[in-house]
C-alpha positions in Angstrom: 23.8 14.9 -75.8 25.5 17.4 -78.5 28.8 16.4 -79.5 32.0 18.3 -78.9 32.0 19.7 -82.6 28.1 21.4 -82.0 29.9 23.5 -79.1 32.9 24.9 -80.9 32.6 28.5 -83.1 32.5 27.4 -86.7 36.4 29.4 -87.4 38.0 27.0 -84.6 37.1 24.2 -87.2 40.0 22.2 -88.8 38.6 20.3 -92.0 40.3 18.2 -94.4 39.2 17.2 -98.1 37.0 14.3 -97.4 36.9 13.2 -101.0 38.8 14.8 -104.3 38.9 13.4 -107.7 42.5 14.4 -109.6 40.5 14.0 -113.3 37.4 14.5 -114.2 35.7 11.0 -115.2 36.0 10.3 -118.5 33.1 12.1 -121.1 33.1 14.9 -118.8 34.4 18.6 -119.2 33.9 21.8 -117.7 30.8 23.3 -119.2 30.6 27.4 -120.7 27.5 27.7 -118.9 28.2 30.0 -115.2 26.1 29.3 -112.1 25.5 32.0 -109.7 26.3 32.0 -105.8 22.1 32.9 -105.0 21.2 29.5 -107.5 19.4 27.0 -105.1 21.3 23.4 -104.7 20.0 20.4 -102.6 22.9 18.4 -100.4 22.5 15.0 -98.1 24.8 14.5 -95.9 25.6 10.5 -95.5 25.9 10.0 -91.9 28.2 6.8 -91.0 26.2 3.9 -90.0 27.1 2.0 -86.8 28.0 -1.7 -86.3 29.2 -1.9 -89.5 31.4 -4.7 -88.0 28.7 -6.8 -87.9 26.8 -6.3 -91.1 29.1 -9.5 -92.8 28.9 -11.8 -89.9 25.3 -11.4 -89.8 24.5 -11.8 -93.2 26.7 -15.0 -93.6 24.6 -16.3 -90.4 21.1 -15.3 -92.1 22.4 -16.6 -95.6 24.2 -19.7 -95.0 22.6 -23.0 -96.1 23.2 -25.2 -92.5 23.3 -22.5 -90.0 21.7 -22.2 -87.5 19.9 -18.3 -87.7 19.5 -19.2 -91.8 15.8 -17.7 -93.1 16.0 -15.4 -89.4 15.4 -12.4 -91.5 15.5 -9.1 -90.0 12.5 -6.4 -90.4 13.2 -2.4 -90.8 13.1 -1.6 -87.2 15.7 -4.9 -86.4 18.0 -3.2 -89.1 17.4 0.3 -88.3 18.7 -0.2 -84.6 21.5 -2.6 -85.4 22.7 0.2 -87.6 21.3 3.6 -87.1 24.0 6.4 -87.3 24.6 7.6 -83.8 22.9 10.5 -81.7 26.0 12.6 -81.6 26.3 11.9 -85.2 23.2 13.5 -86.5 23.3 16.6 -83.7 27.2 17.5 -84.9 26.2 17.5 -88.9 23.1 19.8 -88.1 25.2 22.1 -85.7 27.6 22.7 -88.2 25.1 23.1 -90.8 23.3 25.4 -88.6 26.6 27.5 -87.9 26.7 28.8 -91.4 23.4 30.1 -91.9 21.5 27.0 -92.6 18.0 26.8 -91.1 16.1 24.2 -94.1 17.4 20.9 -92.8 16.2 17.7 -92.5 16.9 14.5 -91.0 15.6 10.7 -91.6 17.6 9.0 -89.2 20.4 8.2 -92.0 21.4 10.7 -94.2 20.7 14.8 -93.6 19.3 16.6 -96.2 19.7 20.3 -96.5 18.8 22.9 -99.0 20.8 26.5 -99.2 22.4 28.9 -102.4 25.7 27.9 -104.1 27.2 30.1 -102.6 26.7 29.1 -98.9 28.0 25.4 -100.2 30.8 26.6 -101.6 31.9 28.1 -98.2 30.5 25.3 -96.1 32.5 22.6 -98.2 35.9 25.1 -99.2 35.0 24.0 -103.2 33.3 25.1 -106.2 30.1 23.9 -107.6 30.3 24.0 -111.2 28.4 22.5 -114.3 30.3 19.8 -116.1 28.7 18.5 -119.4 29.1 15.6 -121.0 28.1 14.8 -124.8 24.2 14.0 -123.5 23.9 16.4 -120.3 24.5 19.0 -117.9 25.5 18.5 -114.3 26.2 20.4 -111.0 28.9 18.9 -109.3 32.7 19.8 -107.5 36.0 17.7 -107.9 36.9 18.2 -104.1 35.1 19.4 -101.1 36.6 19.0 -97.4 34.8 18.7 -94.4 35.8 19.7 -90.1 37.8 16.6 -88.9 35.8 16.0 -86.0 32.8 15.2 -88.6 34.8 13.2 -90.2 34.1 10.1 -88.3 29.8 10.3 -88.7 30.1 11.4 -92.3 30.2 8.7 -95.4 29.9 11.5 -98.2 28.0 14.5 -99.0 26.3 14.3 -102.2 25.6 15.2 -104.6 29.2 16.5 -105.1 31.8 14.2 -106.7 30.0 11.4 -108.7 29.5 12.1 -111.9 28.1 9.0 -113.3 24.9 8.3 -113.6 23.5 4.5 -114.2 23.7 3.4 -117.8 21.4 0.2 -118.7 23.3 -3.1 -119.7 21.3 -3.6 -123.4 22.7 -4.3 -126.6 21.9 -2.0 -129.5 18.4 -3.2 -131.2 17.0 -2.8 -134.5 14.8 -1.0 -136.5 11.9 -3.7 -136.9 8.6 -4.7 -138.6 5.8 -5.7 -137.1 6.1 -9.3 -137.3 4.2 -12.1 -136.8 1.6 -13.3 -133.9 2.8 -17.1 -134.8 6.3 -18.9 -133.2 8.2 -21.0 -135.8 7.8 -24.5 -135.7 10.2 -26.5 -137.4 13.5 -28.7 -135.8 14.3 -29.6 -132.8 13.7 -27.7 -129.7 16.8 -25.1 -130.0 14.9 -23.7 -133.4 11.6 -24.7 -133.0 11.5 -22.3 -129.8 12.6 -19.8 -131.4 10.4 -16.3 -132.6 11.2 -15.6 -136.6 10.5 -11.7 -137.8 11.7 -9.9 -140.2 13.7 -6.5 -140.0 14.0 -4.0 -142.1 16.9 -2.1 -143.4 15.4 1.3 -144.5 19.3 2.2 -145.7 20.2 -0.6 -147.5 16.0 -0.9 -148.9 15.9 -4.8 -148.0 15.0 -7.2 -145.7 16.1 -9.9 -143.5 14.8 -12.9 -141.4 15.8 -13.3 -137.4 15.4 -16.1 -135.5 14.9 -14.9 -132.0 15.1 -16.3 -127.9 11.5 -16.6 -126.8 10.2 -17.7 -123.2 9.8 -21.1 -124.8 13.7 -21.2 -125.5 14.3 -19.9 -121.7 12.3 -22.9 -119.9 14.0 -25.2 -122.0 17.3 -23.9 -121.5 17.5 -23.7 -118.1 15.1 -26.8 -117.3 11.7 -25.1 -116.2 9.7 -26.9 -118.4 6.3 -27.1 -117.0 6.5 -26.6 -113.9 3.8 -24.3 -112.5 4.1 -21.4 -110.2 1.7 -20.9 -107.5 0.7 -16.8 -107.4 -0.7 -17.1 -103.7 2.6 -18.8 -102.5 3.8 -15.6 -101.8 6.6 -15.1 -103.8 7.2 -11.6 -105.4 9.8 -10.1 -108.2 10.7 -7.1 -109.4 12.5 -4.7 -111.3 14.1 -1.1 -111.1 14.0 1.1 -113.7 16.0 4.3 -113.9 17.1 6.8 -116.8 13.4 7.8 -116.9 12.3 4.2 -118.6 8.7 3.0 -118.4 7.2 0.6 -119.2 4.6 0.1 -121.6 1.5 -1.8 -121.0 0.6 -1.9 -124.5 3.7 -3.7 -125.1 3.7 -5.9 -122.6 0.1 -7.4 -124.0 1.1 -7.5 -127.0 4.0 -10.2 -126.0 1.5 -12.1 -123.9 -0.1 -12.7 -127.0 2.5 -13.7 -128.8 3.5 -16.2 -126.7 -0.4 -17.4 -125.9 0.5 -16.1 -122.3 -1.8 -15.7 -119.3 -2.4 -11.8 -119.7 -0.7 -10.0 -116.4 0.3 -6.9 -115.6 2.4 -5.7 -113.0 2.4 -3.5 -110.1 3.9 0.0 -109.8 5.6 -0.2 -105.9 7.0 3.5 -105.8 8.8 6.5 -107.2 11.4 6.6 -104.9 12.2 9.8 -105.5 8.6 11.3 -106.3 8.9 11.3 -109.9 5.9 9.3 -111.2 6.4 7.8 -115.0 3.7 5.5 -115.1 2.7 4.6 -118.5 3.5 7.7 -120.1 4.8 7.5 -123.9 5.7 10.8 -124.2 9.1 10.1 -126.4 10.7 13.6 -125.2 11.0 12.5 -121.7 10.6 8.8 -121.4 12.2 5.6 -122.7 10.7 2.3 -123.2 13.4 -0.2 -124.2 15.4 -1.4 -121.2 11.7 -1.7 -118.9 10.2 -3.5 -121.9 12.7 -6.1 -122.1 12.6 -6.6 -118.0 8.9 -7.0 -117.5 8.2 -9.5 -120.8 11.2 -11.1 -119.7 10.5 -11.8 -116.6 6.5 -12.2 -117.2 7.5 -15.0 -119.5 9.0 -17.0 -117.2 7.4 -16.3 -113.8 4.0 -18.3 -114.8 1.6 -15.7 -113.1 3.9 -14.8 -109.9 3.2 -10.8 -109.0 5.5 -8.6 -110.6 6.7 -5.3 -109.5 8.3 -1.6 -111.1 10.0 0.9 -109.2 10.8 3.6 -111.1 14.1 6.0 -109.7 14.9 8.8 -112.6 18.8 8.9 -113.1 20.4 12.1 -114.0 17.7 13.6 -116.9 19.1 15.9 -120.1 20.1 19.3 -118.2 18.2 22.3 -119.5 20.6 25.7 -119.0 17.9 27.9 -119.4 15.9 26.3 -116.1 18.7 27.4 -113.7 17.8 29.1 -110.7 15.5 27.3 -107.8 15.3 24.2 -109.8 19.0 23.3 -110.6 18.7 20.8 -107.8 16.4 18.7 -110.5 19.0 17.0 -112.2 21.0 15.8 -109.4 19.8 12.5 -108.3 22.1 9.8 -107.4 19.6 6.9 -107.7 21.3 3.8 -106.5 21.6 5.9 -103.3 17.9 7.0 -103.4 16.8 3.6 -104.5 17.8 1.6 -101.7 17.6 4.4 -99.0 14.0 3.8 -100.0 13.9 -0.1 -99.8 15.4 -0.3 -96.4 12.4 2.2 -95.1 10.1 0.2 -95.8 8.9 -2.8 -93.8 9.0 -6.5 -94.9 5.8 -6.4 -96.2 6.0 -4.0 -98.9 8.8 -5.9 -100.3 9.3 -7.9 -102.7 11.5 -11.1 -102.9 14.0 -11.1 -105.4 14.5 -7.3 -107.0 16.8 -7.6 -110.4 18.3 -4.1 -112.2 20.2 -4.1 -115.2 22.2 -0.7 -114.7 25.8 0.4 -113.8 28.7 2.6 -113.6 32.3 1.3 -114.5 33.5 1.1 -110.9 36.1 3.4 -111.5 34.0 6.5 -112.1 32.2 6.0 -108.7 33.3 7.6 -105.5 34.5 4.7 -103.6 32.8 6.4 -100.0 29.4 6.5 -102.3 30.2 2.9 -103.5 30.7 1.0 -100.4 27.8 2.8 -98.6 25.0 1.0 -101.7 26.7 -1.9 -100.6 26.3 -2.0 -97.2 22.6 -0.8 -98.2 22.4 -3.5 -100.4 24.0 -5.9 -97.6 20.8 -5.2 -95.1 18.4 -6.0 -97.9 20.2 -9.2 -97.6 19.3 -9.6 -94.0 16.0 -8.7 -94.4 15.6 -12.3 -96.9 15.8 -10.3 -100.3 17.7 -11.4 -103.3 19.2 -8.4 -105.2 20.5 -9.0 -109.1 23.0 -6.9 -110.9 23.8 -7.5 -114.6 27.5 -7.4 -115.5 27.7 -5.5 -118.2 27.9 -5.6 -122.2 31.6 -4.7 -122.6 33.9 -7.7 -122.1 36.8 -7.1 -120.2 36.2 -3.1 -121.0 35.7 -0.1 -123.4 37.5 2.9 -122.0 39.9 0.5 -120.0 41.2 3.8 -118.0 42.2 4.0 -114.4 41.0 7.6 -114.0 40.0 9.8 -116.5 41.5 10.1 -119.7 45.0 10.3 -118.8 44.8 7.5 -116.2 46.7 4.5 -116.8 45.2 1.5 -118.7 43.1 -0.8 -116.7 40.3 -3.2 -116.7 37.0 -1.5 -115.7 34.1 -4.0 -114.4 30.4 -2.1 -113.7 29.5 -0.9 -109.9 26.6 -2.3 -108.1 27.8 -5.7 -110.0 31.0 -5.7 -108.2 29.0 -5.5 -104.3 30.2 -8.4 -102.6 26.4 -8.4 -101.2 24.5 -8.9 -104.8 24.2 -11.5 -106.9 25.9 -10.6 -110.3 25.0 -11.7 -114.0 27.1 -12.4 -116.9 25.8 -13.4 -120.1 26.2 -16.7 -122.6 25.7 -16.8 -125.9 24.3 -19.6 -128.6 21.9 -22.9 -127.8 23.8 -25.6 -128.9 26.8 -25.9 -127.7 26.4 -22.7 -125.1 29.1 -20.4 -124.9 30.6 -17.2 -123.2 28.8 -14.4 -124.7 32.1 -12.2 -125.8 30.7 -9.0 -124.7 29.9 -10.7 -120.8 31.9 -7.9 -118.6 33.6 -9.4 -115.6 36.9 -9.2 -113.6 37.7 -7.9 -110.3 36.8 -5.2 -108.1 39.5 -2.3 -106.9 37.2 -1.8 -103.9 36.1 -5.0 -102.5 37.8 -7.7 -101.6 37.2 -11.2 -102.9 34.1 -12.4 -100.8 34.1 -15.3 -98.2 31.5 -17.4 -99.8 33.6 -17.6 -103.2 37.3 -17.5 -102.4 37.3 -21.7 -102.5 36.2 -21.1 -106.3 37.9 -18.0 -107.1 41.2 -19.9 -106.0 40.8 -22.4 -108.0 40.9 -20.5 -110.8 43.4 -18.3 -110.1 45.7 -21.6 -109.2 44.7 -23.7 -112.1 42.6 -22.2 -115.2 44.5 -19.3 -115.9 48.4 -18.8 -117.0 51.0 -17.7 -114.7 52.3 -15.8 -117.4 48.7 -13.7 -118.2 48.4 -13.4 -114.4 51.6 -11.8 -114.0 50.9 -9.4 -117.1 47.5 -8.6 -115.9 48.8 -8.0 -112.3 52.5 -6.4 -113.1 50.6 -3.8 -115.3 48.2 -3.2 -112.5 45.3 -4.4 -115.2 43.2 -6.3 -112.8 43.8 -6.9 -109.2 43.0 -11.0 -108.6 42.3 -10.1 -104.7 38.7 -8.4 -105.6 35.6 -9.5 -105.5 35.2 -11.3 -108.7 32.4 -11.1 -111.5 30.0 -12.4 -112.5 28.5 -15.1 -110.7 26.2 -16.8 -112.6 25.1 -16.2 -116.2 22.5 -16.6 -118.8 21.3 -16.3 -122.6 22.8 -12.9 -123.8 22.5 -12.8 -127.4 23.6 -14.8 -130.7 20.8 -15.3 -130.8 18.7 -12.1 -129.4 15.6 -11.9 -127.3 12.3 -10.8 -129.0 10.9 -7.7 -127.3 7.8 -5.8 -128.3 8.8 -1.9 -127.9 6.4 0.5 -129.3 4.3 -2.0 -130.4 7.2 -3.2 -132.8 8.9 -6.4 -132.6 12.7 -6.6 -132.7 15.9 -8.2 -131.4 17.8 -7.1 -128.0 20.0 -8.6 -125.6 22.8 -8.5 -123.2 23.2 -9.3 -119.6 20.3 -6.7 -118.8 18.3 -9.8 -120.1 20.6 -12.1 -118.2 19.4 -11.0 -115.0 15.8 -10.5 -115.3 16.3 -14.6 -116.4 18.0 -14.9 -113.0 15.9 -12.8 -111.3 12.8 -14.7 -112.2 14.4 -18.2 -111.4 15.1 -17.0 -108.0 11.6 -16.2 -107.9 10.1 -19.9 -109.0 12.9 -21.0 -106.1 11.1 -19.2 -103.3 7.4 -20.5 -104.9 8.8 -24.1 -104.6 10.4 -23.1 -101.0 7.0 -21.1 -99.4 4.8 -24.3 -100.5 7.3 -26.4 -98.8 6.4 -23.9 -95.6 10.7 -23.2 -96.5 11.9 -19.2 -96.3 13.3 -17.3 -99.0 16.4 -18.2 -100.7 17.6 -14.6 -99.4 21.0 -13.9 -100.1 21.6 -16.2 -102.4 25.2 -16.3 -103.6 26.2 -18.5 -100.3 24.0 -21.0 -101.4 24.9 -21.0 -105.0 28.9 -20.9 -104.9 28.0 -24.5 -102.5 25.5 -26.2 -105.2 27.4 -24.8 -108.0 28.7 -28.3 -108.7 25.2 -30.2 -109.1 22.9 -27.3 -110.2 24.7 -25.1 -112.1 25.6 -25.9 -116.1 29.6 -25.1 -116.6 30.0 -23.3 -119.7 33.8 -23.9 -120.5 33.6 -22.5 -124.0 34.4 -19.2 -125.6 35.8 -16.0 -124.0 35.4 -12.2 -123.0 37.5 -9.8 -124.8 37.5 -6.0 -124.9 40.3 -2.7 -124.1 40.9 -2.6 -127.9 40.0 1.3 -128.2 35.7 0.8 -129.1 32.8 -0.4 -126.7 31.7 -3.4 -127.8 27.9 -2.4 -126.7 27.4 0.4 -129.0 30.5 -0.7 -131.4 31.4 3.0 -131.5 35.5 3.9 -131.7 36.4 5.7 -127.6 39.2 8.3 -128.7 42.1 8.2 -126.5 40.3 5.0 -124.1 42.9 2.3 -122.9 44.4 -0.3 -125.0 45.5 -3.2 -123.4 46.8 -6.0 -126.0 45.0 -9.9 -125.6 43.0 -8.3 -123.2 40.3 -11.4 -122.6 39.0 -13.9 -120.3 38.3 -17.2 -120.7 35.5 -19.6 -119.2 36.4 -22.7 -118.2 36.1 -25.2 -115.6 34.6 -24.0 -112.8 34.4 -20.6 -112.1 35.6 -17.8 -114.7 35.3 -14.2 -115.3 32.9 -14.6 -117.9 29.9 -16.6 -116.7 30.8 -16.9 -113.1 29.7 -20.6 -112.2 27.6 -20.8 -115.1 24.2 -21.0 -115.8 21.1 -21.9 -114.0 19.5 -25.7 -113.9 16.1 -25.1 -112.4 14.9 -28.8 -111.9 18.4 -29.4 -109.9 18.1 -26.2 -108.1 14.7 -26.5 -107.2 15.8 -30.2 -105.9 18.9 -28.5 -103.7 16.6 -25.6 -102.5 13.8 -27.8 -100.9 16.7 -30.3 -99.2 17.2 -27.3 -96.5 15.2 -25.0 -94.3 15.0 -22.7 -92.0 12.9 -20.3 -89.6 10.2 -19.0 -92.0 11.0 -15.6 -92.9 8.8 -12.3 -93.3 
């Protein structure tokens, strides 16, 4: 049955902006390059998903260490139906698309797609698509766009139209390296006799210096793996998104295993989610290495032989003016969106266990419609027994520190998909002995979601104890942070002082950050579900439930050192931010407990893997 809105002539419409940004994001400006009305542009609509209502309830049930449905994970077609976008939804939006001349439309049950001129957009949506560049790229986007009111209630967002952002990897800046050595160190005690010495070379200065650098030796003593062994047939699966056009390299990744005298593996290419296919390609013009090095020997270090897997989403590519026309639809992919549009189409078996990303936008700069709808996504890959890992970020408590734009007001700005009540976010640490808050670890609170059910005991606790009344009552008079968000991180791990060794075009050489945090997360969740499927136990799933409830016997409290940050430069790329927000002893501090640093702290494995075989559940699929 068409809805009312397919029935009425397209002029009788009354629409309303359905989102409108007041400033442009910060780094952007309008760009000297025109578009024309006949230039091609791709659009989805979002259509509103139904039972949304029970999306929470559901996953607490499936997630919830002692309930009765835990491990009762749902498959696509259990999701899809629980919250498919209505009938009348998906016949209004094509109506009205139909109405104005549209006839290439298409529809996946969740978003529809549609492909027409500028021109035609800018009537259907009462805006103006223009280019906006920033200091790296081109975009085609719109500041405002409105929509009838009686679509209002099946439509999310229409994209791509008001985000600007595109994901930006959570990796400290490396150094130019030599080739190193094939042999570990092997002198002290474990915190240095673990550790990877090379030597780098400043071409600038014409000398040399000697690192001492985390290797996977370091990690399974840190966190307490130590020997245990991984079974590969148990069944347990991991992997990793890559985005910005990284790739891995396989080269690379050998020449790590033999490094470390590791087990040679590779890994598994799942999809291009949105058709691009990297693959192995080192062409420098259009690919990166650095950010899907560091995930895979990361993660291949600690996993002891468990399959690995790479999705590879492009993000928004350097913008070409020249290739306007039919392809200026190339450069605008949203990829979180695409990313776990993708996931949730697939069935159970094509996916893998625990997924970790190390990617973000400052929260800020991301349409909140677009925002919550990945979240909700990300909430049914919870349901469906997945474990889904965000890094925090590498710039404490903030770089550009601005509510909107660059005239907003001053205000802490954690990283978006971190701040998803339904993912399990990463903060870093820093130093072996004693451990400490790495001071770049980005955290806070999140202007769009509220503080989460399974962390308000801790979060509390905090807020009442471990933090002045006086610094709450700056940071919330000022409207710096709001404490009634959803708070990051949850957990942390090794960050840097000292870095990770990584083998990027077949060069050794130090990186860090909590885009290595979470990969270490990442692949402890996946030696959790090994121990768990041998037990005939179901996937940890969810896991943040679990681990705000065994924080207190499985998790190490780091209670030294601090976050800091909103002093005018980023802290990841140590560059001065003209004209970003400065907000004076702008910091956090761990301590007891949680913090919004390093969460609850970092990972024990021996003590989790004891707390993770003490309950059960259905087996999952």
């Amino acid at each position: 049955m068409c809805s009312i809105v397919s029935l009425l002539p397209l002029a009788t419409l009354v629409a309303s902006v359905h989102e409108q940004l007041t400033q442009l994001p910060t780094g952007w400006e309008d760009s000297d390059v025109a578009v024309s009305s006949g230039d091609a542009i791709q659009l989805q609509v979002a259509l509103a998903y139904s039972n949304l209502d029970q999306l929470e309830p559901r996953l607490k049930d499936v997630s919830t260490p002692g309930s009765a449905s835990y491990g009762r994970y749902l498959d696509v077609e259990e999701v899809n139906n629980l919250f498919a976008p209505s009938e009348a939804a998906i016949l209004a939006v094509k109506e009205w698309l139909k109405q104005s001349g549209i006839s290439e439309i298409n529809c996946n049950g969740h978003t529809v797609s549609f492909r027409t001129t500028i021109g035609i957009a800018n009537n259907l949506l009462d805006t103006e698509f223009k280019l906006y560049r920033s200091n790296i790229e081109h975009t085609l986007r719109t500041t405002q766009y409105t929509i009838p009111d009686d679509l209002a209630q099946y439509v999310d967002f229409i994209s791509p139209t008001t985000y600007f952002g595109g994901p930006n990897s959570q990796h400290m800046v490396s150094y130019p390296t030599s080739s190193g050595s094939d042999t570990a160190s092997e002198v002290g005690p474990w915190q240095t006799s673990c550790l990877k010495s090379i030597t780098i070379e400043n071409k600038f200065k014409n000398r040399t210096r000697t690192l001492d650098l985390i290797s996977p030796m370091c990690l399974r003593k840190m966190y307490n793996i130590d020997d245990y062994k991984a079974d590969p047939k148990s069944g347990s699966t991991i992997a990793f998104g890559n985005f910005l056009n990284e790739s891995v390299t396989y080269a690379d990744l050998a020449q790590f295993e033999r490094i470390f005298n590791i087990s040679a593996q590779n890994f598994s290419v799942l999809a291009f989610p949105n058709g691009d296919a990297f693959g192995d390609n080192s062409n420098p013009e259009t690919l990166r290495h650095l950010e899907a090095n560091l995930d895979v020997q990361t993660i291949v270090g600690l996993v002891g032989g468990l399959p690995i897997g790479a999705y590879y989403t492009s993000g928004l590519a350097p913008f070409q003016p020249d290739l306007l026309g039919p392809n200026i639809s190339a450069n605008q992919n949203e990829p979180f969106l695409q990313f776990y549009h993708y996931l949730l189409s697939q069935p159970n078996s094509n996916l893998p266990w625990v997924i970790t990303n190390s990617y973000g936008d400052h929260e800020n700069t991301v349409p909140e419609y677009y925002a919550k709808r990945v979240c909700n996504m990300i909430g049914m890959m919870g349901l469906r027994g997945r474990t889904i890992l965000e890094s925090t970020g590498d710039e404490g408590v903030g770089a550009v520190c601005l509510a909107n734009g660059l005239d907003g007001p001053p205000q802490f700005t954690a990283y978006f998909p971190a701040t998803c009540p339904y993912i399990t976010a990463v903060g870093g640490t820093a130093f072996l002995n004693p451990v400490t808050a790495w001071n770049r670890s980005s955290g806070g609170f999140s202007n769009y979601f509220p503080t989460a059910w399974y962390q308000a005991e801790a979060v509390r606790t905090y807020l009442d104890n471990y933090i002045s009344e006086d610094t709450k009552d700056y940071y919330s008079s000022n409207n710096y942070s709001d404490f009634r968000g959803r708070a990051v991180p949850d957990i942390a791990a090794h960050s840097g002082y000292p870095e990770y060794l990584t083998v990027n075009n077949s060069t050794l050489g130090p990186i860090g950050g909590t885009s290595a945090a979470a990969p270490v997360v990442g692949a402890i969740v996946a030696l959790l579900n090994d121990a768990r499927f041998r037990a005939g136990q179901p996937a940890i799933g969810f896991a943040n439930p679990w681990l705000y409830n065994i924080s207190s016997t499985a998790v190490t409290d780091i209670v030294l050192g601090g976050s800091v940050g909103c002093q005018g430069h980023n802290l990841q790329t140590h560059k001065a931010l003209n004209g970003a927000g400065i907000i004076r002893y702008a910091s956090w501090n761990a301590t007891v407990g949680w913090d919004p640093v390093t969460g609850l702290g970092t990972p024990n494995f021996a003590a989790m893997k004891a707390a993770a075989c003490n309950f059960s559940g259905d087996i999952g699929n």
